[in-house]
C-alpha positions as CSV (number, residue, x, y, z in Angstrom):
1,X,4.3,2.0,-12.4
2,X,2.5,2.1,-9.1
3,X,-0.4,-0.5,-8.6
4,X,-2.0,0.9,-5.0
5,X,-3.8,-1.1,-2.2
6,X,-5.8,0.3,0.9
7,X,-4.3,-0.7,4.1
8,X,-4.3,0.8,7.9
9,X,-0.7,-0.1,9.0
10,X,2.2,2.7,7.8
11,X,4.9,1.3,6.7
12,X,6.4,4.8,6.3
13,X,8.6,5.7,9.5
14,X,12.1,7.5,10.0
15,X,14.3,9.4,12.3
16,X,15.9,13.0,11.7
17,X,18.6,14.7,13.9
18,X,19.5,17.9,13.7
19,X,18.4,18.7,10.6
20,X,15.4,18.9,8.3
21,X,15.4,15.7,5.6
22,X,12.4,14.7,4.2
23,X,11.0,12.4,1.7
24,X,8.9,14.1,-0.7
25,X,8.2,11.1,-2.6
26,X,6.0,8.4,-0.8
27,X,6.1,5.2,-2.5
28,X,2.0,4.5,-1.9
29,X,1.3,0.3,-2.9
30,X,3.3,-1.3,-4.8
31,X,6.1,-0.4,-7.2
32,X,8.3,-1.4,-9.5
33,X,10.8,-0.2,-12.3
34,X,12.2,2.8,-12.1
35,X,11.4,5.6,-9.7
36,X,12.0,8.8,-9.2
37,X,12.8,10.3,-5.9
38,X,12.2,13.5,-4.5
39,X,13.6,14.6,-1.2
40,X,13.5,18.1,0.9
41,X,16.9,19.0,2.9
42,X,17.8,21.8,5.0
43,X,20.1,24.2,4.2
44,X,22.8,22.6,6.3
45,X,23.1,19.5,4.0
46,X,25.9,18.9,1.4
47,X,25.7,16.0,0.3
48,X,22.7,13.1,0.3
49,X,23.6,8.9,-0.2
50,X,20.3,7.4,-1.2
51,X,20.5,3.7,0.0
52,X,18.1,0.9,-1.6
53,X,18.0,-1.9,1.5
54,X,21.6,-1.1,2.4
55,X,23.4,-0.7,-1.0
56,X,24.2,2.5,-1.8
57,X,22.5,3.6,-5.0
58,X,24.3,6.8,-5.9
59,X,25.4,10.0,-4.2
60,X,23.8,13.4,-4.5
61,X,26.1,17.0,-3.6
62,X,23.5,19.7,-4.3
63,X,19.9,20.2,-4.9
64,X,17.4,19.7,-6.7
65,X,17.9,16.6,-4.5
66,X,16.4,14.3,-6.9
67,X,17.7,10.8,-7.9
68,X,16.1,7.5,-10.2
69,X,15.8,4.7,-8.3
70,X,15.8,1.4,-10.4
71,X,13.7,-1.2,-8.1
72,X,13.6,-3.9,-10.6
73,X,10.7,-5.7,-12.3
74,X,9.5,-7.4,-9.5
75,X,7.2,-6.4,-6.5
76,X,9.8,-6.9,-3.5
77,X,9.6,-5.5,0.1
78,X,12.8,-3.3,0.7
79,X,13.7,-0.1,2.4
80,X,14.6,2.9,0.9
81,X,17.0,5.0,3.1
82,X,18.8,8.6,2.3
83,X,21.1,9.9,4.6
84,X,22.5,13.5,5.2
85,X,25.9,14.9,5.3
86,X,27.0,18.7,6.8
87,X,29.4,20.9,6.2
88,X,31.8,19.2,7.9
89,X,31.4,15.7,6.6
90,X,29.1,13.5,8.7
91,X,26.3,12.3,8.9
92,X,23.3,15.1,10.2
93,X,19.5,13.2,9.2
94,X,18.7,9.4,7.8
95,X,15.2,8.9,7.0
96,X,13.9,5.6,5.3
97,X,10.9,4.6,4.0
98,X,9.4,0.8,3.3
99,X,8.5,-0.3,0.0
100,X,6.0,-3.0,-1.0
101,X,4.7,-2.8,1.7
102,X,1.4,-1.9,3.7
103,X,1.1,2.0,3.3
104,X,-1.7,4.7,4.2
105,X,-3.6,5.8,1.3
106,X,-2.9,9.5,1.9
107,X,0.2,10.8,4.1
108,X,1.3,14.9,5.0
109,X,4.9,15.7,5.7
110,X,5.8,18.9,8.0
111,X,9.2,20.7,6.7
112,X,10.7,22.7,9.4
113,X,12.1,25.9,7.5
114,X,13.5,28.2,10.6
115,X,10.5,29.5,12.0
116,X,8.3,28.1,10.3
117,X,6.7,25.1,8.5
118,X,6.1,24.0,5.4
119,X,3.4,21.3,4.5
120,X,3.4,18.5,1.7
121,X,0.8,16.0,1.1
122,X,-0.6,13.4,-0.9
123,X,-2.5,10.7,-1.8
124,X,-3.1,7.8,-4.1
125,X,-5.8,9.4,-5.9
126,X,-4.2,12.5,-6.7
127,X,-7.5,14.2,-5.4
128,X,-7.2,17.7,-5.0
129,X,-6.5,18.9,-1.2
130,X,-9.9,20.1,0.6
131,X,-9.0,21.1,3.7
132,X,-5.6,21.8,6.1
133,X,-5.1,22.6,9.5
134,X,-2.0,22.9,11.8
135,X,-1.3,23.1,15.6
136,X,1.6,24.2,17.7
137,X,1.4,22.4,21.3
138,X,-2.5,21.9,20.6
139,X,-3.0,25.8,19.3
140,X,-4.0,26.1,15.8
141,X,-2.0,28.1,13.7
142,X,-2.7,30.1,10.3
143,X,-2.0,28.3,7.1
144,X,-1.6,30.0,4.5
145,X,-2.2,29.1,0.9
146,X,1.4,28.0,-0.3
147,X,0.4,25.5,2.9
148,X,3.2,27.0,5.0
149,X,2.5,28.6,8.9
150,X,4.4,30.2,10.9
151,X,5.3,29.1,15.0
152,X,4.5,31.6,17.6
153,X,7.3,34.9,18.0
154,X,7.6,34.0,21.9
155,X,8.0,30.4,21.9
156,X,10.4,29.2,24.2
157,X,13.0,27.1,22.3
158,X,14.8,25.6,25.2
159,X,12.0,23.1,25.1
160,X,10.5,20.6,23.4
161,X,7.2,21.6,21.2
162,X,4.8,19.5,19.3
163,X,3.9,20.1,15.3
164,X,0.9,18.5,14.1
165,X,-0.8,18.8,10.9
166,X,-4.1,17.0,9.3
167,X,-5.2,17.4,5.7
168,X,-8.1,16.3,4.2
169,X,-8.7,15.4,0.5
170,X,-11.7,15.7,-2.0
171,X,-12.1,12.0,-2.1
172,X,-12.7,11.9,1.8
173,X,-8.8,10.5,2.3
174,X,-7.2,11.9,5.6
175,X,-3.9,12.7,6.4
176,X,-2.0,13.6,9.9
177,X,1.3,13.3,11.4
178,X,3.1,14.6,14.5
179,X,6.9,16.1,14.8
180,X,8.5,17.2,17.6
181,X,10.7,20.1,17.3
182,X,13.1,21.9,20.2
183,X,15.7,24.9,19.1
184,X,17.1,24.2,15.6
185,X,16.4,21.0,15.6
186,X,13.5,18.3,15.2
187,X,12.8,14.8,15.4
188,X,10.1,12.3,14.1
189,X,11.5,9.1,15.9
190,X,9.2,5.3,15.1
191,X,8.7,3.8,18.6
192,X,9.7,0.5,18.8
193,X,6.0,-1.1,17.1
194,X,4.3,-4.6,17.1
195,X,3.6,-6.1,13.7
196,X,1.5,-9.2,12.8
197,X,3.3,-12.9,11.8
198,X,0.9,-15.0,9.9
199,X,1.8,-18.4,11.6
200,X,0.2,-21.9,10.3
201,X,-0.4,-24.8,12.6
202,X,1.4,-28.0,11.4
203,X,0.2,-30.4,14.2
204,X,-3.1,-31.1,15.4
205,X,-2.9,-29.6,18.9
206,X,-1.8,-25.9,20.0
207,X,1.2,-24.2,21.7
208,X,0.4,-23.5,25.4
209,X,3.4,-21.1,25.3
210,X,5.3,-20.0,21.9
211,X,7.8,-19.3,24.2
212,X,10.9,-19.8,22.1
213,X,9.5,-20.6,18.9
214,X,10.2,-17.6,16.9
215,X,13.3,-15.7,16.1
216,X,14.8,-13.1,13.8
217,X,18.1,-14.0,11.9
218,X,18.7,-17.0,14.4
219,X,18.3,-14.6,17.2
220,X,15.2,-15.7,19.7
221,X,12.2,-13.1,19.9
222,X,9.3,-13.6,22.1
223,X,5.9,-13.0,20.8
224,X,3.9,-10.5,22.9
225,X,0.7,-11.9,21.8
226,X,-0.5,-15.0,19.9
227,X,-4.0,-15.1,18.5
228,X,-7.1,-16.3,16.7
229,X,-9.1,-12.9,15.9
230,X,-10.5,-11.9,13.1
231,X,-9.9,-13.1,9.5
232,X,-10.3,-11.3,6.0
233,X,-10.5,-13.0,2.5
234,X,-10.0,-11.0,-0.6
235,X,-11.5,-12.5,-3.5
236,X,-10.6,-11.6,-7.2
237,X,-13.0,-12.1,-9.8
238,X,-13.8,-11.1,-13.5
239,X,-16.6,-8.7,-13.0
240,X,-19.0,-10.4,-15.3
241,X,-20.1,-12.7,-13.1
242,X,-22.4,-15.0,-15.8
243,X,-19.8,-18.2,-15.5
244,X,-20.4,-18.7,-12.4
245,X,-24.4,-17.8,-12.4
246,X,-24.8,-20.8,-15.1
247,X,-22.8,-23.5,-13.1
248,X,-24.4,-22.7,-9.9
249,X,-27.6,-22.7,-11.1
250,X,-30.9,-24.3,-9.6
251,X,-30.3,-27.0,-12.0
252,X,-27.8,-28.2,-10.5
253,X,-27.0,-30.6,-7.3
254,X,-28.5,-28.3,-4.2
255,X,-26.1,-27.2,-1.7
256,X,-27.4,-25.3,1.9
257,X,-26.1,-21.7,1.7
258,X,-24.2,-22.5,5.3
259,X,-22.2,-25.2,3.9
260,X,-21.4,-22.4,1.4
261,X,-20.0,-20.0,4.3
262,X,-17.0,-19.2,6.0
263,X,-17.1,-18.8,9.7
264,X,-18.5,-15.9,11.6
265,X,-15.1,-14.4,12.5
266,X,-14.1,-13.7,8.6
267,X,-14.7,-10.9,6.4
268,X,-15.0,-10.7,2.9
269,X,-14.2,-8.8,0.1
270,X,-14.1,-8.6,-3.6
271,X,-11.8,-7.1,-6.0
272,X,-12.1,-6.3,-9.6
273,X,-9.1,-6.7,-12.0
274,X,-10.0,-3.6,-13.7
275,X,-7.9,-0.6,-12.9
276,X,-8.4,3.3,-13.5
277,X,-5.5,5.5,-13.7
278,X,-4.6,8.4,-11.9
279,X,-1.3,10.8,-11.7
280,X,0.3,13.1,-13.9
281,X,2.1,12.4,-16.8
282,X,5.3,10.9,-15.1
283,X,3.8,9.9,-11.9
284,X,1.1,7.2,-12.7
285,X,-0.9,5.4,-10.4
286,X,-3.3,2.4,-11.1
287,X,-6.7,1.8,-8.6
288,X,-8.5,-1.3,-8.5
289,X,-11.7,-0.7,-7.4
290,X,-13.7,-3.1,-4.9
291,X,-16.2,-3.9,-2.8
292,X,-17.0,-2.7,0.6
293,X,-16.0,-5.8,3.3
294,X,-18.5,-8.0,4.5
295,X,-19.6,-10.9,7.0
296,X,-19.4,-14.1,6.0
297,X,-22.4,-14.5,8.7
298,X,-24.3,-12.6,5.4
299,X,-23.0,-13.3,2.6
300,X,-22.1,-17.0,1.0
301,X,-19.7,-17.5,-1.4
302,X,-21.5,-18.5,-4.2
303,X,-23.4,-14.9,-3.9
304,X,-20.0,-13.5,-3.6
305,X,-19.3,-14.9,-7.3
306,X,-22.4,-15.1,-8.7
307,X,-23.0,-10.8,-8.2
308,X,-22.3,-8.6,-11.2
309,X,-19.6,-6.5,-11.0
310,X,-19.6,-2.6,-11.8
311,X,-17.7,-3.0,-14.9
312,X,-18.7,-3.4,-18.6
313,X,-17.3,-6.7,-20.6
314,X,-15.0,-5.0,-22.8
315,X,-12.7,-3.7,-20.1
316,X,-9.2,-4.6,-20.3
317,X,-8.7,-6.7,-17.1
318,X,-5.3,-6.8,-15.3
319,X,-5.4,-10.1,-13.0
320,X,-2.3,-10.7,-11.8
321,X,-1.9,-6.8,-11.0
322,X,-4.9,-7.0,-9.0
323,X,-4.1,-10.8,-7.6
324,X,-0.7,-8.8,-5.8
325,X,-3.0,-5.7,-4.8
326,X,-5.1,-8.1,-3.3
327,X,-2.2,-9.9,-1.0
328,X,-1.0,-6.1,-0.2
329,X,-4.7,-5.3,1.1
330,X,-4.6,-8.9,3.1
331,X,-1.8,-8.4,4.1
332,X,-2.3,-4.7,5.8
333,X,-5.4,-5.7,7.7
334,X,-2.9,-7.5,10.2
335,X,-5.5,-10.5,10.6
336,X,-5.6,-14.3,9.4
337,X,-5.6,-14.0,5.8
338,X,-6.3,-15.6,2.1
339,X,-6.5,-14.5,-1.3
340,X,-8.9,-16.4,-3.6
341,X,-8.4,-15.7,-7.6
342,X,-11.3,-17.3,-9.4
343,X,-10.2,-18.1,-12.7
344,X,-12.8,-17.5,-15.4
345,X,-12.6,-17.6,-19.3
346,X,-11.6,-14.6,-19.1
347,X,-8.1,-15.1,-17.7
348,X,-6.2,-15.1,-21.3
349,X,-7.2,-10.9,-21.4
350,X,-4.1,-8.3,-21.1
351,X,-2.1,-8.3,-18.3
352,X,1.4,-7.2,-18.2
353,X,2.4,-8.6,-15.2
354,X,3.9,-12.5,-14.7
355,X,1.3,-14.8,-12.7
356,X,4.5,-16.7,-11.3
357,X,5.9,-13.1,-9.9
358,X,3.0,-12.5,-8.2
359,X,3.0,-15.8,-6.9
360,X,6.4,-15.0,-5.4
361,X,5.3,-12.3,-4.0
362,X,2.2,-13.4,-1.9
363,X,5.0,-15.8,-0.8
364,X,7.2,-13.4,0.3
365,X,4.8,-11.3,2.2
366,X,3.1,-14.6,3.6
367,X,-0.3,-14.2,2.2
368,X,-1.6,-17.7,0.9
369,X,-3.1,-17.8,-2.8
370,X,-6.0,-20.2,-3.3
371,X,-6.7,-20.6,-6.8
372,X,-10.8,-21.5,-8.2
373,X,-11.6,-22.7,-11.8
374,X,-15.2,-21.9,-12.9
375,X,-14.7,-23.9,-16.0
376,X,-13.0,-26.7,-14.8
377,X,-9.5,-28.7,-14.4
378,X,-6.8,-26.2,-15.7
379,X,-3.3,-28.1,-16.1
380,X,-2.1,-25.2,-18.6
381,X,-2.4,-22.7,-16.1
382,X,-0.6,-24.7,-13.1
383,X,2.1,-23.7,-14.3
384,X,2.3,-20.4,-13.7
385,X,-0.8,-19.8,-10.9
386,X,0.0,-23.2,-9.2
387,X,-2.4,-25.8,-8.0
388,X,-6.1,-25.1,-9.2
389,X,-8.9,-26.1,-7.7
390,X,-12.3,-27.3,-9.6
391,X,-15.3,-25.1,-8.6
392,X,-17.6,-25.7,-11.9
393,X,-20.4,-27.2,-9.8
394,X,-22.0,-26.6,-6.5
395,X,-20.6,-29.8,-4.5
396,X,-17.0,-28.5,-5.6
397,X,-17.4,-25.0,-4.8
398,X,-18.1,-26.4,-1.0
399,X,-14.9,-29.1,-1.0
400,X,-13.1,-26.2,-2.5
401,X,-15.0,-23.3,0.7
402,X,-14.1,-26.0,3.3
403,X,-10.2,-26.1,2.2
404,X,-9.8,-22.4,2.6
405,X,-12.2,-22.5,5.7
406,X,-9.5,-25.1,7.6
407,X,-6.7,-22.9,6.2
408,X,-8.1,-20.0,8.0
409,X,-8.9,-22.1,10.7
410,X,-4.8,-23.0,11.3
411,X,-4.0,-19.6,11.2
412,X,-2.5,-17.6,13.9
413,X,-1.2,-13.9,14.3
414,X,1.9,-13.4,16.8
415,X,2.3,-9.9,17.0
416,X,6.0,-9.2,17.5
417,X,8.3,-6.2,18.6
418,X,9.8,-5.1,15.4
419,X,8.9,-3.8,11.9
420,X,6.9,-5.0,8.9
421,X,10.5,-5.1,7.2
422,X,12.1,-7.1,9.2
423,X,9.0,-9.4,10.5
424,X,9.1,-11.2,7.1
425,X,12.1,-12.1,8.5
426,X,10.6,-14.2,11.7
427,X,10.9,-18.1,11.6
428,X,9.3,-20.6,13.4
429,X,10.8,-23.6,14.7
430,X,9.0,-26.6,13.3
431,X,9.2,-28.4,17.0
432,X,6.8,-26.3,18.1
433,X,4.0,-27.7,15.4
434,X,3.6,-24.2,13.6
435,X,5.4,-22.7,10.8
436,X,5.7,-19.5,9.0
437,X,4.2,-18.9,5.6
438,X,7.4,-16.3,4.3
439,X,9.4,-17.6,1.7
């Protein structure tokens, strides 16, 4: 099953050489079990070996190229590599794509086919495509309705041209990539890119220089930037928001809206944990739906859990689903970051994923989980959601808005040279009074 998230980073990258390889299966959000996975190779290739962070997962000699991919029950980041064999036994294309990891909602893929291209695309949705448009060296060429076009009859292959294709969906979701192709050959080749490390400060004054405070596998890397910016909270919330309108009441001890707020930097968002689901009968996809982001210069959050939601009562609502979802989302805006999940007597309704796997899996990614009880001191849930905080009155919602504000407040983003993948990776050393949140 696929549980999706919005995000603006691609997580999806690879390099091809020589000769067309493409994955036709994009694993959008997060995923789990088994999965089946498509692929496109030219005629060229003999023989594909699917690789699953490394391990080689099974072997496939003709098409349809087409394996299952068992990614076990947990959400875990990986990389999901196949690589191509020729005629005469080595290696011609590797492409990989990352998993669990920030993604865009909507992705096109351009298959070289001689003279020719061939265009696949899709998105989380499953909307129906709208609109398609191709370009050869900035011209726009003629696409046809089995989305293939064909390159100009005088190009000059000893060259280097540029393929690039856009498609947009029903739902307003856009797609576009580039490819560079020259003779028989094209490549699609990831720069080198920076990617976000959620660091924490441990002592009460800051780095001059992190010079020599991070590294990857014991090997020194040097941040290229180290920041405040922006933050984002993503709150998850039962939908029906009367709990919470009862015990913040004006009956209650009066508390000043700003004491209420997070600072002016942070936005904030809400997500419902109740999904709709989209696909086709083997290829399922669940959608949270949530709000649009706001200022915390506008919005407190007592109005942020005291506003109805766009969902009847009898829904069937999937919190930890939408707890992960959440940290995926957080985690793809590339900014200081928390997830709040605001318990409510509604937590007992169906889910059918583990609280504690989800747990590990903020932890892996290095989102931090704050946990609210509307109705109180919850010892029976500690166990699986961890510490929870009381939030049942007014003065408790504020102790509980200024520990998440400081939390924020100790964040910083190094933005490093390397990929999401291997960024989880990045440690801190404790010497320099900031640590890293990966577990």
């Amino acid at each position: 099953m696929r549980v999706p998230a919005d995000s603006g980073i691609v997580s999806i990258y690879y390099r091809l050489m020589g000769s067309d390889l493409v994955f036709l299966t994009l694993l959008l959000g997060l995923v789990s079990g088994t999965q089946t996975i498509a692929l496109h190779a030219g005629s060229d290739v003999k023989a594909i070996r699917p690789l699953l962070d490394g391990r080689e997962i099974g072997r496939l000699n003709e098409a349809p190229w087409r394996i299952d991919v068992d990614l076990g029950d947990d959400f875990v980041p990986g990389k999901l590599e196949a690589v191509a064999y020729g005629p005469g036994g080595g290696e011609i294309a590797r492409i990989s794509q990352l998993i669990n990891l920030p993604t865009e909602r909507a992705q096109v893929e351009i298959i070289r086919e001689g003279n020719s291209v061939q265009l696949h695309g899709r998105n989380l949705e499953y909307s129906p495509l709208k609109q398609v448009s191709a370009t050869f060296d900035g011209k726009r060429l003629s696409v046809d309705k089995k989305l293939r076009a064909q390159f100009p009859g005088d190009t000059d292959w000893s060259r280097p041209h540029v393929v690039a294709a856009q498609m947009t969906f029903a739902n307003g979701l856009k797609a576009q990539r580039e490819i560079v192709v020259q003779g028989a050959t094209y490549s699609d080749t990831a720069e080198s890119q920076l990617t976000p490390v959620l660091l924490m400060l441990t002592s009460g004054s800051e780095q001059a220089s992190y010079d020599g405070c991070l590294s990857l596998d014991r090997s020194p890397i040097a941040p290229t930037a180290v920041e405040t910016g922006g933050a984002f909270v993503m709150f998850v919330r039962d939908p029906d928001a009367r709990e919470a309108v009862i015990a913040y009441s004006s009956k209650r001890p009066s508390v000043p809206a700003v004491q209420l707020r997070l600072s002016s930097s942070t936005r904030e968002e809400v997500l419902w944990p109740i999904a709709s689901r989209f696909g086709t009968p083997t290829d399922k996809t669940l959608l949270f739906q949530h709000s649009g982001d706001v200022s915390a210069v506008d919005v407190d959050v007592r109005s942020l859990l005291s506003a109805s939601g766009p969902f009847g009562t009898r829904d069937t609502r999937r919190y930890a689903q939408a707890v992960a979802v959440a940290g995926l989302r957080a985690l793809g805006t590339g900014k200081r970051r928390a997830v709040v999940y605001v318990l409510s007597t509604q937590h007992t309704a169906q889910d059918d994923r583990d609280p504690r796997m989800v747990r590990r899996y903020l932890q892996t990614i290095g989102v931090p989980l704050h946990v609210w009880s509307l109705s109180g001191p919850r010892p029976d849930l500690e166990t699986t959601w961890g510490a929870v905080e009381d939030i049942s009155s007014l003065p408790l919602l504020r102790d509980a808005v200024d520990r998440l504000r400081e939390s924020l407040a100790a964040q910083r983003i190094a933005w490093v040279r390397t990929n999401p993948l291997d960024a989880l990776r990045v440690r801190a050393d404790t010497r320099c009074g900031v640590e890293t949140l990966v577990e």
